[in-house]
N, C-alpha and C positions, 0 to 999 in steps of 0.2 A: 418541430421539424427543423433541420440541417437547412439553410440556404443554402442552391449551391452558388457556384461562383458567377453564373449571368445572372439568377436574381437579386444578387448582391452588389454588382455592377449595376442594375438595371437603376435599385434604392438611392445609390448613392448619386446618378446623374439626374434622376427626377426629382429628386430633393433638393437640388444644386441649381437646377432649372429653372426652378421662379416661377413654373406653371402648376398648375392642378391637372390631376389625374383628367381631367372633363376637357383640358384646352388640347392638351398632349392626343388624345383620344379625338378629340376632333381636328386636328392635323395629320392625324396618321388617316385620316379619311374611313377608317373601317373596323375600326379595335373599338370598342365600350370600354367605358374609364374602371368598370369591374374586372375587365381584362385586363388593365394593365395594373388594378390590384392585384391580381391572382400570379401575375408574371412576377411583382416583389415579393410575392410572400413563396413560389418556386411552385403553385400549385396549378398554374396550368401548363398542358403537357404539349407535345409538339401535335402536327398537325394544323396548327392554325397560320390562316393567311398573315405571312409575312410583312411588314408594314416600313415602312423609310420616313423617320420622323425626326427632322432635324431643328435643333437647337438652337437659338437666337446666341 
């Protein structure tokens, strides 16, 4: 599967981040750290609560 271009953005800032899927996930108050695997790999789809998760 094609990355598109915000799952690819998504990869590269949580990578760069210094946290794990599980800290990232518990800051954004409401996402599961499977969620925000599913968001790098482009498979999950819209509909889901939006989240503001900001980086040290």
């Amino acid at each position: 599967m094609t990355k598109s271009p915000t799952a690819a953005f998504l990869t590269i800032v949580i990578e760069n981040s210094g946290l794990t899927d599980r800290v990232i996930a518990q800051r954004a108050e409401s996402a599961e750290p499977n969620v925000l695997s599913m968001m790098k790999t482009g498979e999950a789809g819209e509909g889901r609560r939006r989240a503001r998760v900001e980086f040290p």
